[in-house]
N, C-alpha and C positions, 0 to 999 in steps of 0.2 A: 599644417593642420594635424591634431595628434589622432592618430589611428584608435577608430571607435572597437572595444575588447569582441563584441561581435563578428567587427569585420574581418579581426585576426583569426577567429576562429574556422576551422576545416567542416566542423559542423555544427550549423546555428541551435537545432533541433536539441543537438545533447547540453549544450547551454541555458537554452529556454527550461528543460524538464529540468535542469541544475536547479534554475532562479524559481521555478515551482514548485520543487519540493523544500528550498528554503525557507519559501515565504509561506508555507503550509508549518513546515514543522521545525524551521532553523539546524542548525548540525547534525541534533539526531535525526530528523527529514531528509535531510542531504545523505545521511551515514543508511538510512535505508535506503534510497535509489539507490547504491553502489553498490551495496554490500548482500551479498545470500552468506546465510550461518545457520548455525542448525540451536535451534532452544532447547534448553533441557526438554526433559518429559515430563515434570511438573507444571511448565508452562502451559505446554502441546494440551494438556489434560484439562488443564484449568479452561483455558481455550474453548473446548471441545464442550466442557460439562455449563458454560456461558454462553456458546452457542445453540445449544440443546435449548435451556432454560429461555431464553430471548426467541424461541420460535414453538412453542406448544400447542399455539394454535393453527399453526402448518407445517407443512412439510420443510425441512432443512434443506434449498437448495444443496446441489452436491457440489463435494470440495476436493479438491487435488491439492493435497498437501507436500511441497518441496520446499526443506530446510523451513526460513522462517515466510514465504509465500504461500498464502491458502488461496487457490481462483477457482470460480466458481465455473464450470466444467459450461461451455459453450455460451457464455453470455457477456465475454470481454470485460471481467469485472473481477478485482484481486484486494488481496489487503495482506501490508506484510507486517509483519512481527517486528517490532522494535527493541534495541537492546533498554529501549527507554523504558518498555514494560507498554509502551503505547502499541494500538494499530493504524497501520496508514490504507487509508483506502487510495486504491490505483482504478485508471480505466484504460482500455488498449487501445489507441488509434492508428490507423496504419500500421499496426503489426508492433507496435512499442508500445510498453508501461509508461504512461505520464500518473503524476501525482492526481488527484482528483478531490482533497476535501484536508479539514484539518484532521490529526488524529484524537482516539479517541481510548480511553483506558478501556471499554467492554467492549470485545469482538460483534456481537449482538448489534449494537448502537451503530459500530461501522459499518456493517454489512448492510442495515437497515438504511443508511445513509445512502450509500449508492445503491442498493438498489430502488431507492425511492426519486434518486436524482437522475 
């Protein structure tokens, strides 16, 4: 009986968030769960003046900005920067980023995503 890719694996956990973030965003899904890099600072900016604009009628939850992961400061909720020009929203379970939703071109629309989800 041929040996199921699962069962080869040392840990099922980092396989599942693999096959989640593929099926969410394909390679460049997959190239964000692996990968922290740092965006220009035309991104960082664009980012920033999109997330502004998407929230006027409230307050901008607060963000911890590291390389291309912005998480939103005690609420287990992240979204990272794609070299795709996308953002992926994460959520943390048990102390890990798993994927959380498709991406999406405006930081605003992601962030609104999870935190509505």
């Amino acid at each position: 009986m041929p040996a199921r890719l699962w069962d080869s694996c040392d840990r099922p956990d980092e396989l599942d968030r693999a096959a989640e973030a593929w099926r969410w965003g394909g390679a460049a899904g997959l190239a964000v769960l692996e990968e922290a890099w740092q965006p220009k600072g035309s991104d960082v900016t664009r980012a920033r003046t999109a997330l502004s604009a998407g929230w006027e009628d409230e307050e901008l939850p607060e963000l911890v900005v590291r390389d291309n992961r912005w998480t939103l400061s005690g609420r287990g909720l992240q979204l990272r920067y794609g070299r795709d020009g996308r953002w992926y929203p994460y959520r943390e379970r048990s102390g890990t980023w798993w994927p959380a939703g498709p991406p999406a071109h405006d930081p605003s629309l992601a962030l609104a995503e999870l935190l509505d989800g």
